[in-house]
CHARMM-style PDB file with segment names, atoms N, HN, CA, C and O in Angstrom:
ATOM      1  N   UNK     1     -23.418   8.771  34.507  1.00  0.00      PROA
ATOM      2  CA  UNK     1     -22.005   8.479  34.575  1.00  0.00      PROA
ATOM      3  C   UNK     1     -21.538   7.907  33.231  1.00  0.00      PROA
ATOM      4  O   UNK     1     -22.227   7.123  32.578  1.00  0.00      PROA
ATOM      5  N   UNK     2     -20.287   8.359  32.842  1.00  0.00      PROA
ATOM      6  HN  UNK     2     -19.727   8.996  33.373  1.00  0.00      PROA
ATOM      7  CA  UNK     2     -20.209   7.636  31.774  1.00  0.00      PROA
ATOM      8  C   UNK     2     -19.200   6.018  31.862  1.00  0.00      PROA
ATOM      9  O   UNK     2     -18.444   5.812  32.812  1.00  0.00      PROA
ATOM     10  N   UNK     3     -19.335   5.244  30.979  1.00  0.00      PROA
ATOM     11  HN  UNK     3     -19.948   5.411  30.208  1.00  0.00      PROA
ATOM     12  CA  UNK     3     -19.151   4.336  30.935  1.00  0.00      PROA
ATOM     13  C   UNK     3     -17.425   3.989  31.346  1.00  0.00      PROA
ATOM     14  O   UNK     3     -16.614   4.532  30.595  1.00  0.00      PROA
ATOM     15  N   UNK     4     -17.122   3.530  31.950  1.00  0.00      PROA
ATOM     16  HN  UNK     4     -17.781   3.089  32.559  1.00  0.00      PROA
ATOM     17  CA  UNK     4     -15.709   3.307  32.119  1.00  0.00      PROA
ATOM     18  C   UNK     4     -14.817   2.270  31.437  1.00  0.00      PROA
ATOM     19  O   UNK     4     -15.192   1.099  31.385  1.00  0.00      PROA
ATOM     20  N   UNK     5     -13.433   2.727  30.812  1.00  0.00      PROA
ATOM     21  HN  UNK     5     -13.128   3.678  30.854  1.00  0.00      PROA
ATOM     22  CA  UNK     5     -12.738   1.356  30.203  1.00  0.00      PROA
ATOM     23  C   UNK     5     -14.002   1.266  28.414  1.00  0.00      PROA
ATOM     24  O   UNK     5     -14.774   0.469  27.883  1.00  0.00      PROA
ATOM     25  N   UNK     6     -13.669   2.104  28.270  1.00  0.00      PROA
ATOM     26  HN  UNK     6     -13.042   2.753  28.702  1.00  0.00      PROA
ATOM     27  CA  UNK     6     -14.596   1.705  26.535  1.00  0.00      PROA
ATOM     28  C   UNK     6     -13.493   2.244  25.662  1.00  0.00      PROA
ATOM     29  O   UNK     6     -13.888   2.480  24.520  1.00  0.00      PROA
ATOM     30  N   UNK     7     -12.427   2.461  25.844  1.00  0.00      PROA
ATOM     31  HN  UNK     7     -12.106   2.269  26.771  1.00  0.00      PROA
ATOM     32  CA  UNK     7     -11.878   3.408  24.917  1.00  0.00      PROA
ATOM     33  C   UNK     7     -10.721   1.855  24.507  1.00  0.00      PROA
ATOM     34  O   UNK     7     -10.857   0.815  25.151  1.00  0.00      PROA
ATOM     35  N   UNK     8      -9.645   1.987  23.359  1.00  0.00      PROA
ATOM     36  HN  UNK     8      -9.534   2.833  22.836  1.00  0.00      PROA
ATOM     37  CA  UNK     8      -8.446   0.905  23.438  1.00  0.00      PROA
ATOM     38  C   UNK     8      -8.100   1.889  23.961  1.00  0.00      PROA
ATOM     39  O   UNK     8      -8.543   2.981  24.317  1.00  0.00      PROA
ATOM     40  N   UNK     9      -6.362   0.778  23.944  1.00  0.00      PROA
ATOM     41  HN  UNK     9      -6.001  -0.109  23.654  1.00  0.00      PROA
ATOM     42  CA  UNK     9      -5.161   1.220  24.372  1.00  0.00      PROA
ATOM     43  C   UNK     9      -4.455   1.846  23.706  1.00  0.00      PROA
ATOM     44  O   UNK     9      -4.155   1.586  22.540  1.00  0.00      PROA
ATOM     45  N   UNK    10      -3.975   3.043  24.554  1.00  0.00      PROA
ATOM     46  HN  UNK    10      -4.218   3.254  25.501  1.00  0.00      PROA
ATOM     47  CA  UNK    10      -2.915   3.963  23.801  1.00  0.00      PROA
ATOM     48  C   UNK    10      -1.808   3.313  23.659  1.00  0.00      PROA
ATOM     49  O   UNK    10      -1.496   2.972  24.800  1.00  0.00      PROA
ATOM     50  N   UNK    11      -0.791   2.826  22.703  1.00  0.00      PROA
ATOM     51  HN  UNK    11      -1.045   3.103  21.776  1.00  0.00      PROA
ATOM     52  CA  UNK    11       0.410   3.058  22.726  1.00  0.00      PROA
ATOM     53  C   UNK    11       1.662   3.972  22.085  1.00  0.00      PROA
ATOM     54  O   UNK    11       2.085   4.147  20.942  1.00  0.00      PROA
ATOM     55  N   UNK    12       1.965   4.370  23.166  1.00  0.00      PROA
ATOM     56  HN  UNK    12       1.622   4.227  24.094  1.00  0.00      PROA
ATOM     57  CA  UNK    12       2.943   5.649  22.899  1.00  0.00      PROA
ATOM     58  C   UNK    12       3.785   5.723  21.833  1.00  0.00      PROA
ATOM     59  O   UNK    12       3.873   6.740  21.145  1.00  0.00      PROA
ATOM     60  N   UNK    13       4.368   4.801  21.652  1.00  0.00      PROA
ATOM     61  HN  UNK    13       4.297   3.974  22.211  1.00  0.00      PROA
ATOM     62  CA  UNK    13       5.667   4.435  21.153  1.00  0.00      PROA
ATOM     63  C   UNK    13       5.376   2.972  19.981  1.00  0.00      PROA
ATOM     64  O   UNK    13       6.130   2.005  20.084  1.00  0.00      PROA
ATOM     65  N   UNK    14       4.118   2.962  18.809  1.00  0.00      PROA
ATOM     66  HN  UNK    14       3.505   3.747  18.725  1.00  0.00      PROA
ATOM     67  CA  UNK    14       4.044   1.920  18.152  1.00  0.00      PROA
ATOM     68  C   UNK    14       5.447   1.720  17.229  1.00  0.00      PROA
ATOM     69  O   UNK    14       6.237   2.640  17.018  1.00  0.00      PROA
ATOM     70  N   UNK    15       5.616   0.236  16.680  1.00  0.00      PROA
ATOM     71  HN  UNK    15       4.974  -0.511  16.851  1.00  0.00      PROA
ATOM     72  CA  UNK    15       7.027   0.880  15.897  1.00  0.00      PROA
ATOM     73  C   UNK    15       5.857   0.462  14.546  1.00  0.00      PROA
ATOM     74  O   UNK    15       4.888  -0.292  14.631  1.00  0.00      PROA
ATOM     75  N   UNK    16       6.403   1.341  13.165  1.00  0.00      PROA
ATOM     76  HN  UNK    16       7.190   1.954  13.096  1.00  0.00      PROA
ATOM     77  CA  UNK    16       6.162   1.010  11.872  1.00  0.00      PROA
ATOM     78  C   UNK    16       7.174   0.289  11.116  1.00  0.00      PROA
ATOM     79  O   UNK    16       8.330   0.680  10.949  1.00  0.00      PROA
ATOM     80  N   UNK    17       6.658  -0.810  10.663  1.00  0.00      PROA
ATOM     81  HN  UNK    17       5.720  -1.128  10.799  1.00  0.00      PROA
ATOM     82  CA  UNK    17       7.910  -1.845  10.242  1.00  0.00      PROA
ATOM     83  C   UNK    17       7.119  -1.407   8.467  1.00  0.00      PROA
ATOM     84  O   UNK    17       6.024  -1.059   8.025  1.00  0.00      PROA
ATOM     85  N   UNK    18       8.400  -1.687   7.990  1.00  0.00      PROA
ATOM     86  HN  UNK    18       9.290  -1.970   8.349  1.00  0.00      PROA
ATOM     87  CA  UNK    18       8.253  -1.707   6.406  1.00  0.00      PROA
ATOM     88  C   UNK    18       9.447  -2.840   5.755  1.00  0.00      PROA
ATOM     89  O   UNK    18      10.625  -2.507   5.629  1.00  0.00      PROA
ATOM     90  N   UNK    19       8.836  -4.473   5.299  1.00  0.00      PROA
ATOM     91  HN  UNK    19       7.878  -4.744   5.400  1.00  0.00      PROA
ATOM     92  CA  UNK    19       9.540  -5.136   4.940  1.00  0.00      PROA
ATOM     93  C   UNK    19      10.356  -5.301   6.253  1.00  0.00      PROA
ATOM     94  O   UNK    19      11.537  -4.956   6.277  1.00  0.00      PROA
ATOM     95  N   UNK    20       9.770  -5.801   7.296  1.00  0.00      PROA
ATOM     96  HN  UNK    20       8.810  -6.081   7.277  1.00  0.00      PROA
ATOM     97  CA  UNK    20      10.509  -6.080   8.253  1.00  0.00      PROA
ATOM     98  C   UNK    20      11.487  -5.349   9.012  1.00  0.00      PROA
ATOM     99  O   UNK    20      11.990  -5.800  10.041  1.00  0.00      PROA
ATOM    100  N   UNK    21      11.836  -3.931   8.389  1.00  0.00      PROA
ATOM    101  HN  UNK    21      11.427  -3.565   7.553  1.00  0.00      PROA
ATOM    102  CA  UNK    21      12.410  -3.160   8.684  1.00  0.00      PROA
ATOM    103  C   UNK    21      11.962  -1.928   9.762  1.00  0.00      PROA
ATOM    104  O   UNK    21      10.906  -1.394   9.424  1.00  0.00      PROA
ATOM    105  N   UNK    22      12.466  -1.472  10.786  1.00  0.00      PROA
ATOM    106  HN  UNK    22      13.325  -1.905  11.062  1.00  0.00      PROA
ATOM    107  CA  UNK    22      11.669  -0.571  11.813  1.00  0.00      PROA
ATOM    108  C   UNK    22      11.715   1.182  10.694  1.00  0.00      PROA
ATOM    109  O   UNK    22      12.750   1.484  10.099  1.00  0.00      PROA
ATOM    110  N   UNK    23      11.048   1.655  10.658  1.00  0.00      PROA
ATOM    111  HN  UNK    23      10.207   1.410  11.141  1.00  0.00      PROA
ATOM    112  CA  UNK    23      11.106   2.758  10.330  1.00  0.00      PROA
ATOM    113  C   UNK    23      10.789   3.585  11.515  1.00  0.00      PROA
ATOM    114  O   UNK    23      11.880   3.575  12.085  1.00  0.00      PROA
ATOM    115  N   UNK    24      10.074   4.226  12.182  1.00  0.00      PROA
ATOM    116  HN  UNK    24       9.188   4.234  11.719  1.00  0.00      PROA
ATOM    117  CA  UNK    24       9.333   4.993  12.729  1.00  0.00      PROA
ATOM    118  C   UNK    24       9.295   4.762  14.459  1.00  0.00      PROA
ATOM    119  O   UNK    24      10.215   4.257  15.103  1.00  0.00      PROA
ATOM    120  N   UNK    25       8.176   5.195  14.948  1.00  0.00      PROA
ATOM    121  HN  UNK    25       7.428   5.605  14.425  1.00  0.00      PROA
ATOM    122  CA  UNK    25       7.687   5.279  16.254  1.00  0.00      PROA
ATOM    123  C   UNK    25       6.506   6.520  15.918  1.00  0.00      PROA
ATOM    124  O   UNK    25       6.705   7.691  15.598  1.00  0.00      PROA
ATOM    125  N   UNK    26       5.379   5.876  16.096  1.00  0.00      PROA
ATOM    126  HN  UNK    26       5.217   4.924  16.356  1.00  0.00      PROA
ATOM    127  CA  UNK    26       3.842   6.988  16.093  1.00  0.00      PROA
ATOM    128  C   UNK    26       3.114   6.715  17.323  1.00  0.00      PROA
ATOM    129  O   UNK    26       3.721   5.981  18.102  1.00  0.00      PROA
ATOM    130  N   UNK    27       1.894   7.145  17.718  1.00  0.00      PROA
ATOM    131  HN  UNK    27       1.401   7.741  17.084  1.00  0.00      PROA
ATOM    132  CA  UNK    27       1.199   6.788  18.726  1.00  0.00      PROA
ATOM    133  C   UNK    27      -0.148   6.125  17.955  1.00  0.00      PROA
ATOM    134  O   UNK    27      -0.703   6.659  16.994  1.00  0.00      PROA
ATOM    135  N   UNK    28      -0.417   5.292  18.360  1.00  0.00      PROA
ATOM    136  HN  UNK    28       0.034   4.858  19.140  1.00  0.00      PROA
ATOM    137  CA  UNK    28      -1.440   4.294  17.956  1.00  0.00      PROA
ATOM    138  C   UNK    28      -2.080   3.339  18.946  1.00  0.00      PROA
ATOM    139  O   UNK    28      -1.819   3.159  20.136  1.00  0.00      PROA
ATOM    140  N   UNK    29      -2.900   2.825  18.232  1.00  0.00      PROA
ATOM    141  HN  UNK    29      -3.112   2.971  17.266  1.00  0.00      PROA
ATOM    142  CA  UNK    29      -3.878   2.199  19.707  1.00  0.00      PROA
ATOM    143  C   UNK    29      -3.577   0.516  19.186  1.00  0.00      PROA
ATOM    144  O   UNK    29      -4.148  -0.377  19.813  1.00  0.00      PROA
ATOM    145  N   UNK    30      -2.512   0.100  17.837  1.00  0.00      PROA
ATOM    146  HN  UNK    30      -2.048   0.826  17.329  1.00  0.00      PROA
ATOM    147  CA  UNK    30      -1.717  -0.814  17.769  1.00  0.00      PROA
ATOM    148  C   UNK    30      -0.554  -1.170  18.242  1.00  0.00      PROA
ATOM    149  O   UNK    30       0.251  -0.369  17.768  1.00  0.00      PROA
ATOM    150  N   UNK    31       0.058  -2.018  18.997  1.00  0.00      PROA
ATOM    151  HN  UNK    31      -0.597  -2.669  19.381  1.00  0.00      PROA
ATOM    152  CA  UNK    31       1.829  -1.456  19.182  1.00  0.00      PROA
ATOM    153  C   UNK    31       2.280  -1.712  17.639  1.00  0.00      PROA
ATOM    154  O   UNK    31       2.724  -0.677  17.144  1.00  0.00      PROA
ATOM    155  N   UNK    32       2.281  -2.771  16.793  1.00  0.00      PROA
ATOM    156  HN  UNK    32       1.919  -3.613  17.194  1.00  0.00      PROA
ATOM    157  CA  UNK    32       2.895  -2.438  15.871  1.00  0.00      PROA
ATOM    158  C   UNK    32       2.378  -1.951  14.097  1.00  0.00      PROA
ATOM    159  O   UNK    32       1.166  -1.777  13.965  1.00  0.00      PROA
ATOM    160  N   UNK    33       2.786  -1.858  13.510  1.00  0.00      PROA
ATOM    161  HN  UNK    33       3.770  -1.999  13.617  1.00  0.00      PROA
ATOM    162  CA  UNK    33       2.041  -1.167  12.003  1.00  0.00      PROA
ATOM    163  C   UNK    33       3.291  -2.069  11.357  1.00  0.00      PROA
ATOM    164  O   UNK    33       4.446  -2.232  11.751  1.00  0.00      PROA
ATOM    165  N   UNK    34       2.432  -2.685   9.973  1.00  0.00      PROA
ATOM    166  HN  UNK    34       1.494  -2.552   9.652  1.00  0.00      PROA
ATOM    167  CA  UNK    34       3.103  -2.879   9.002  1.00  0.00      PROA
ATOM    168  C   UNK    34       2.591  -2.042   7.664  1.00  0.00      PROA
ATOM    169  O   UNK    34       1.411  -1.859   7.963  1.00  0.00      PROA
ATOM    170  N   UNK    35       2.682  -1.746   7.041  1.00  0.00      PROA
ATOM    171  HN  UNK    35       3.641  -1.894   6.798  1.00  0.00      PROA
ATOM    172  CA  UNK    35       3.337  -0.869   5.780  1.00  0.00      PROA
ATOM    173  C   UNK    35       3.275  -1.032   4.767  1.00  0.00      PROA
ATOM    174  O   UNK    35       4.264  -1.764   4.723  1.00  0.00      PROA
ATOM    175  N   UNK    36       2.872  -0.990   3.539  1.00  0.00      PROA
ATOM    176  HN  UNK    36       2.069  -0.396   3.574  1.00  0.00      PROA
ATOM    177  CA  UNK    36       3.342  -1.622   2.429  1.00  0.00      PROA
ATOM    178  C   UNK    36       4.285  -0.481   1.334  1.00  0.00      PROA
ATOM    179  O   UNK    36       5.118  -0.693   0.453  1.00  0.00      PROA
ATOM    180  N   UNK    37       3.625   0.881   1.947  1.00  0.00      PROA
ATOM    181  HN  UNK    37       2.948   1.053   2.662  1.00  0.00      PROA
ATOM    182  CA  UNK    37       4.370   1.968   0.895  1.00  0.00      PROA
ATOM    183  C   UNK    37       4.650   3.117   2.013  1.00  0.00      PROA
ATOM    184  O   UNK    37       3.990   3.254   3.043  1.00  0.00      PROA
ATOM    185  N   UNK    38       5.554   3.770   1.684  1.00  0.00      PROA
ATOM    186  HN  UNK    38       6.090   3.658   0.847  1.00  0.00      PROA
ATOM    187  CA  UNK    38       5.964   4.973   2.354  1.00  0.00      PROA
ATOM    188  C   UNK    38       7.199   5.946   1.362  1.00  0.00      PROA
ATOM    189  O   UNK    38       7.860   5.553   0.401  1.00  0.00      PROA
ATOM    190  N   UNK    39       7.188   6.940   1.840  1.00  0.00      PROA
ATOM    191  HN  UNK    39       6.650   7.259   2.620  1.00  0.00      PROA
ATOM    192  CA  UNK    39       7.283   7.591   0.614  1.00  0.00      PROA
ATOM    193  C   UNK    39       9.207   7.815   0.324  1.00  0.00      PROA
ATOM    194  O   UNK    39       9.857   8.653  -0.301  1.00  0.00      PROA
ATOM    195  N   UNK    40       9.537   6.742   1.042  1.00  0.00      PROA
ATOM    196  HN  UNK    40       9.010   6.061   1.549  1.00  0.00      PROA
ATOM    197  CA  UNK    40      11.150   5.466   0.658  1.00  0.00      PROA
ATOM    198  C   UNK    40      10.707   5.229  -0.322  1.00  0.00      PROA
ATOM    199  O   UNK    40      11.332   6.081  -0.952  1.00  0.00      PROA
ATOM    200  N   UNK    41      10.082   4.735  -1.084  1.00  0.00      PROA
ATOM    201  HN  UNK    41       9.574   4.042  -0.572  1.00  0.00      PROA
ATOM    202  CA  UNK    41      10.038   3.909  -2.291  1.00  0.00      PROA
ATOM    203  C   UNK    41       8.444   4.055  -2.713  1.00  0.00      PROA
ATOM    204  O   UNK    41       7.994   2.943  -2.991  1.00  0.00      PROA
ATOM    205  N   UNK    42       7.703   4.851  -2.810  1.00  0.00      PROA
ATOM    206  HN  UNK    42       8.069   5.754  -2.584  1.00  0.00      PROA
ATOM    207  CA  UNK    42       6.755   5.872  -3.627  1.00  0.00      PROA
ATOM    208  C   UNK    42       7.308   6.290  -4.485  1.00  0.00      PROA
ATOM    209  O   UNK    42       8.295   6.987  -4.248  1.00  0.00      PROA
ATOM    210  N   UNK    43       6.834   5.998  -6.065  1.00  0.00      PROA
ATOM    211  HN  UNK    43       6.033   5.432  -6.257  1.00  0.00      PROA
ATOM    212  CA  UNK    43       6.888   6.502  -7.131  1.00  0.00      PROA
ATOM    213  C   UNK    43       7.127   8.030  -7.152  1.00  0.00      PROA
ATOM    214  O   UNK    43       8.241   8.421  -7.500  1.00  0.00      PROA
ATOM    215  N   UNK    44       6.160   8.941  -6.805  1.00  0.00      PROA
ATOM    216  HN  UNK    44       5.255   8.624  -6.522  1.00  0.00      PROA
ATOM    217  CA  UNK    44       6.308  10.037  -6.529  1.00  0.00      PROA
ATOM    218  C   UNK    44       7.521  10.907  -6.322  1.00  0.00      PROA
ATOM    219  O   UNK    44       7.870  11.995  -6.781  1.00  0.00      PROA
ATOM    220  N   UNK    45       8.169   9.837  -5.263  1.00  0.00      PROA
ATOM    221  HN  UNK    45       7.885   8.953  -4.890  1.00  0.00      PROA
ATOM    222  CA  UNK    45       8.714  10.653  -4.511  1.00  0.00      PROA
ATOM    223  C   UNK    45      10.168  10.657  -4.789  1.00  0.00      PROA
ATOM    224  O   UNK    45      11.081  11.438  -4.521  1.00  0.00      PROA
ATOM    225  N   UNK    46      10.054   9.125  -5.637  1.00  0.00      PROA
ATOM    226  HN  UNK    46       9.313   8.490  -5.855  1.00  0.00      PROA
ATOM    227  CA  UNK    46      11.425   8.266  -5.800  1.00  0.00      PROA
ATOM    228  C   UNK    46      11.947   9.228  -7.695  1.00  0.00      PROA
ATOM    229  O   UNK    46      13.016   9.169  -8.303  1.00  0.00      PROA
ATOM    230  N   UNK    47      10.783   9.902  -8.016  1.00  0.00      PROA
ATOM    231  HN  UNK    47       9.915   9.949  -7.521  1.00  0.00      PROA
ATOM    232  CA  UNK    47      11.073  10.002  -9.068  1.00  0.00      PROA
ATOM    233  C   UNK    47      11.364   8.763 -10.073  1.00  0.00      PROA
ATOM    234  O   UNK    47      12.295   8.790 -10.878  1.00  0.00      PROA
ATOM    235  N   UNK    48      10.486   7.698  -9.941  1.00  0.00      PROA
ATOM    236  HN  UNK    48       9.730   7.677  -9.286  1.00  0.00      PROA
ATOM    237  CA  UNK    48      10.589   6.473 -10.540  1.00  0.00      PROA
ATOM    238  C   UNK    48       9.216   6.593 -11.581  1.00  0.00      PROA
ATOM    239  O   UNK    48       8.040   6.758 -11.258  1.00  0.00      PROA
ATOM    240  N   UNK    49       9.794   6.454 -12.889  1.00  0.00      PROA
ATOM    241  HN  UNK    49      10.749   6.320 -13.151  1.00  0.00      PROA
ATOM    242  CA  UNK    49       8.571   6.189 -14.017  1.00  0.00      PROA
ATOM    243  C   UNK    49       8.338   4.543 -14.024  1.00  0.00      PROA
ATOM    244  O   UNK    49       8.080   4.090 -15.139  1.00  0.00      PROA
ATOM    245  N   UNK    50       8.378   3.845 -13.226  1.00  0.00      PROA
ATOM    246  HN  UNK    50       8.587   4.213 -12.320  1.00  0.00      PROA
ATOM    247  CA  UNK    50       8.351   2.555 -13.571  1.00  0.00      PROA
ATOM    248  C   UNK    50       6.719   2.062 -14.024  1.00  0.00      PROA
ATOM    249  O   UNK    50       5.843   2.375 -13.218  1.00  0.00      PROA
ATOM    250  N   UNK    51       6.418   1.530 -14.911  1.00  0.00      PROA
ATOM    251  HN  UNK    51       7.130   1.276 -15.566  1.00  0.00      PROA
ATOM    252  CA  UNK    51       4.989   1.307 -15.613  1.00  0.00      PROA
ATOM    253  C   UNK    51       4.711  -0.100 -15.180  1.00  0.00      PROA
ATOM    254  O   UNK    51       5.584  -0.962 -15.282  1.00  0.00      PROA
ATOM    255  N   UNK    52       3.891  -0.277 -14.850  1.00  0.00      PROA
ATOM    256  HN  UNK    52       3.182   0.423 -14.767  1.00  0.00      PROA
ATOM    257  CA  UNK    52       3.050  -1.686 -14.366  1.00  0.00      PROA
ATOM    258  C   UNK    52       2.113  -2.077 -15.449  1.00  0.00      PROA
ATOM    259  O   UNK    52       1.114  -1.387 -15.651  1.00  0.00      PROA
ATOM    260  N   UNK    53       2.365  -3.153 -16.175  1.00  0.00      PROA
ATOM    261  HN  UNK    53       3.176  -3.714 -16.011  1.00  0.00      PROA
ATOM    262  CA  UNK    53       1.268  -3.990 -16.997  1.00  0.00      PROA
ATOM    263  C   UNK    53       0.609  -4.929 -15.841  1.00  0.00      PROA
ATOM    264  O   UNK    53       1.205  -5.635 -15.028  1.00  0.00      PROA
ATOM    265  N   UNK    54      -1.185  -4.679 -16.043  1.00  0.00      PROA
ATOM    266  HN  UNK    54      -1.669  -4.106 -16.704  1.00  0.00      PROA
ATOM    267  CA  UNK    54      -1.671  -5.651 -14.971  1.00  0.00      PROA
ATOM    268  C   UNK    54      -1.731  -7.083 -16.218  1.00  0.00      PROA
ATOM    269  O   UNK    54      -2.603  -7.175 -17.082  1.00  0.00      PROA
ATOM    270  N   UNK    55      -0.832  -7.868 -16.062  1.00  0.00      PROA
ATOM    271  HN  UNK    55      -0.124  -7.794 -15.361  1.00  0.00      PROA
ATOM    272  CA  UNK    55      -0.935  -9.353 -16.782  1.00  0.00      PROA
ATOM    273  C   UNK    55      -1.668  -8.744 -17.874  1.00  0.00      PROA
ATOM    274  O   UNK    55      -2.864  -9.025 -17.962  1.00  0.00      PROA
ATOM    275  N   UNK    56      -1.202  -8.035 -18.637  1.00  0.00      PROA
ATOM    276  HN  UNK    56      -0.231  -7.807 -18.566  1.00  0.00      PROA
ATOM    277  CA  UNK    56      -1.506  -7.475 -20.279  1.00  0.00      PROA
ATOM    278  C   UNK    56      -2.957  -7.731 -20.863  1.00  0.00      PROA
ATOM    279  O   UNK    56      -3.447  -8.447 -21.736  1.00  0.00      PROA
ATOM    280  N   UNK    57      -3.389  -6.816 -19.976  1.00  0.00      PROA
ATOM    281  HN  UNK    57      -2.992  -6.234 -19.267  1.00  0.00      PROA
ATOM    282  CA  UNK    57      -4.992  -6.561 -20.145  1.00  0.00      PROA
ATOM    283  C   UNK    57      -5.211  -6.692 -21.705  1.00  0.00      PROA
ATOM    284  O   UNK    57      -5.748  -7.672 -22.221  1.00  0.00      PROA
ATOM    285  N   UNK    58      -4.682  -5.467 -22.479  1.00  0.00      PROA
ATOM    286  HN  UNK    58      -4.247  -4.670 -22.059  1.00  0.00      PROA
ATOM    287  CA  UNK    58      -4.957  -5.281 -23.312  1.00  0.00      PROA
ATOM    288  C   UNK    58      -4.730  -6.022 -24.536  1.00  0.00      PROA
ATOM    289  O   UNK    58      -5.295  -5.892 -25.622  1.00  0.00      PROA
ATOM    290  N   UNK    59      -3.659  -6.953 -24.127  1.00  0.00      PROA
ATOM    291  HN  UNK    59      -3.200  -7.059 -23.245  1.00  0.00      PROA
ATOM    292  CA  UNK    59      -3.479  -8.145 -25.051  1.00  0.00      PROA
ATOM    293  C   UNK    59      -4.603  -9.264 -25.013  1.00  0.00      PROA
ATOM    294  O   UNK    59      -5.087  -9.914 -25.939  1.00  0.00      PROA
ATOM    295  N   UNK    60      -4.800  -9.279 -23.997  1.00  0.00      PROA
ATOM    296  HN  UNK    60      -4.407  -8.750 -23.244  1.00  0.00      PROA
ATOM    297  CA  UNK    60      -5.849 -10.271 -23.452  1.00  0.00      PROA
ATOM    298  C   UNK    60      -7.125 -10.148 -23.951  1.00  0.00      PROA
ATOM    299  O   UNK    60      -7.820 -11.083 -24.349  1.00  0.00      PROA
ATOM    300  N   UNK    61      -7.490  -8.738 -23.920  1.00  0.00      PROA
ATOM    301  HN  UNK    61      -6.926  -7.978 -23.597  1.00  0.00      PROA
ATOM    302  CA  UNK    61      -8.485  -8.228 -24.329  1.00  0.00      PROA
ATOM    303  C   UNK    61      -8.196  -8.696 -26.026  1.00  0.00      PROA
ATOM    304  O   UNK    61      -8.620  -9.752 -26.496  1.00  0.00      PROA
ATOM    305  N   UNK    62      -7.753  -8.135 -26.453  1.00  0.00      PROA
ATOM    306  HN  UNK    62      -7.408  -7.277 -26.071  1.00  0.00      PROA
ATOM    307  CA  UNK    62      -7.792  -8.264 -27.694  1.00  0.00      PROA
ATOM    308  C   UNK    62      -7.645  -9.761 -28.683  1.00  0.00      PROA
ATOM    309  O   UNK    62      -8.177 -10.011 -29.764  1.00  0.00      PROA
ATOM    310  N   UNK    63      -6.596 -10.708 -27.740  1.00  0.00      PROA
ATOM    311  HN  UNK    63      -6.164 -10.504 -26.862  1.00  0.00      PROA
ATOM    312  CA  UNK    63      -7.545 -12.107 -27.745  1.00  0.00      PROA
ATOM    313  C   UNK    63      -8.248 -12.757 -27.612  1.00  0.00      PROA
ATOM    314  O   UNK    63      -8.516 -13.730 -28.318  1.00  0.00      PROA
ATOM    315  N   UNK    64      -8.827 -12.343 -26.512  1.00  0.00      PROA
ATOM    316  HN  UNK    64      -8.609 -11.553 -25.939  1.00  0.00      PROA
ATOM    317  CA  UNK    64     -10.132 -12.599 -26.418  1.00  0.00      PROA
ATOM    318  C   UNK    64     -11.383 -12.446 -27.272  1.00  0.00      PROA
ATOM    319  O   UNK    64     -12.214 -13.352 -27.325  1.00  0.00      PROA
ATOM    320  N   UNK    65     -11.501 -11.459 -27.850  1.00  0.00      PROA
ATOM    321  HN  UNK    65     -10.826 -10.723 -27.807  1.00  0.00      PROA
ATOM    322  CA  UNK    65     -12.317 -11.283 -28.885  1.00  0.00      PROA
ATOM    323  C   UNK    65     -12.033 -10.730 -30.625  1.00  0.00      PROA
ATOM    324  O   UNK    65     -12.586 -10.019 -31.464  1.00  0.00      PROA
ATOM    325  N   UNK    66     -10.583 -11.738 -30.456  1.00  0.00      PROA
ATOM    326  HN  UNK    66     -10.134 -12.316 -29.774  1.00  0.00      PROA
ATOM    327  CA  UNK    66      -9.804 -11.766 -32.049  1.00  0.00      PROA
ATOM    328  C   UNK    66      -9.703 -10.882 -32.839  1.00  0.00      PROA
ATOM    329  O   UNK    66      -9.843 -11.054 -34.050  1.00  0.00      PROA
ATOM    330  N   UNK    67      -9.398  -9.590 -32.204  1.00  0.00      PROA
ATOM    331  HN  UNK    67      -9.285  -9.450 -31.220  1.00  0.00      PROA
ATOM    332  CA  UNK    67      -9.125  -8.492 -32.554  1.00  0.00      PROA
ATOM    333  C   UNK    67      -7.547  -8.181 -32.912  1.00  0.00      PROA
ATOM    334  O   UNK    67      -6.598  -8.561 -32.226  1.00  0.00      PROA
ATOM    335  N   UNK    68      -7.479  -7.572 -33.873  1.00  0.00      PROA
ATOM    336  HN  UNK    68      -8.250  -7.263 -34.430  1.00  0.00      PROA
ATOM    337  CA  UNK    68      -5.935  -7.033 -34.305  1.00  0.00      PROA
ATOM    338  C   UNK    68      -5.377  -6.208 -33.790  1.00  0.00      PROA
ATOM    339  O   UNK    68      -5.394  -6.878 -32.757  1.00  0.00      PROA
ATOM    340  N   UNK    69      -4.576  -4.849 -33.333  1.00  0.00      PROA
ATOM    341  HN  UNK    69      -4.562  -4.306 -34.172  1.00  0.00      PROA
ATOM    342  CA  UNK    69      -4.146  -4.201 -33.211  1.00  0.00      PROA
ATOM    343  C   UNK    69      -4.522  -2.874 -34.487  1.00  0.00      PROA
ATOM    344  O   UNK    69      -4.643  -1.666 -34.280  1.00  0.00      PROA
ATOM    345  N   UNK    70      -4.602  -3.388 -35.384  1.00  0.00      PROA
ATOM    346  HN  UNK    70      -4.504  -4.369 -35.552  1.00  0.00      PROA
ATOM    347  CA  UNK    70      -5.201  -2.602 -36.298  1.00  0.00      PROA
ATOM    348  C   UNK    70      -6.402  -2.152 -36.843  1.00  0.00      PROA
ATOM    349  O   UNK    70      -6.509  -1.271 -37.696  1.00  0.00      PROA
ATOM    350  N   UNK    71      -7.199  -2.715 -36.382  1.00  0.00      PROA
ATOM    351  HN  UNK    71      -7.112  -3.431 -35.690  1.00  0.00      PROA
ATOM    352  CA  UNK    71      -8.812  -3.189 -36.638  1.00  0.00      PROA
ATOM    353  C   UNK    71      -9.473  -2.461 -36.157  1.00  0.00      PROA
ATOM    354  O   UNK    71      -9.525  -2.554 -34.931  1.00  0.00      PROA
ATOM    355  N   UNK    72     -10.209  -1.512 -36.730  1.00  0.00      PROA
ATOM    356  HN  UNK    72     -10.167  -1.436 -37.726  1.00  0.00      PROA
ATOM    357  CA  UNK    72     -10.520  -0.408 -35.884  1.00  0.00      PROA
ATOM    358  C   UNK    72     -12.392  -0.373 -35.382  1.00  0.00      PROA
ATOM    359  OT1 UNK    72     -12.819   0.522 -34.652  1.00  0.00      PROA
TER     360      UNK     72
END
């Protein structure tokens, strides 16, 4: 026999919130989903070139071991 009650719960109707905002309804075995990207505001999609410096690695780098910009 197989085991009974091993599976979660379906829910039909989860909502997907993004920034607090409801977007959606999917089926998931969460009722709710939070989000961080969707393709509202995906680069991709947004046609956005926006460039991200991670805290200026490369400056960092290069102070770090007293290097110029020119110094090859």
């Amino acid at each position: 026999m197989p085991k009974s009650n091993i599976h979660p719960t379906w829910f039909k109707d989860a909502t997907v919130l993004f920034d607090g905002k409801k977007l959606s309804l999917v089926g998931s075995t969460k009722d709710e989903l939070q989000i961080d990207m969707w393709l509202g505001n995906h680069p991709f999609y947004t046609k956005s070139t926006v460039m991200i410096d991670s805290e200026g690695r490369v400056e960092r780098f290069m102070k770090k071991y007293g290097l110029n910009s020119t110094d090859q």
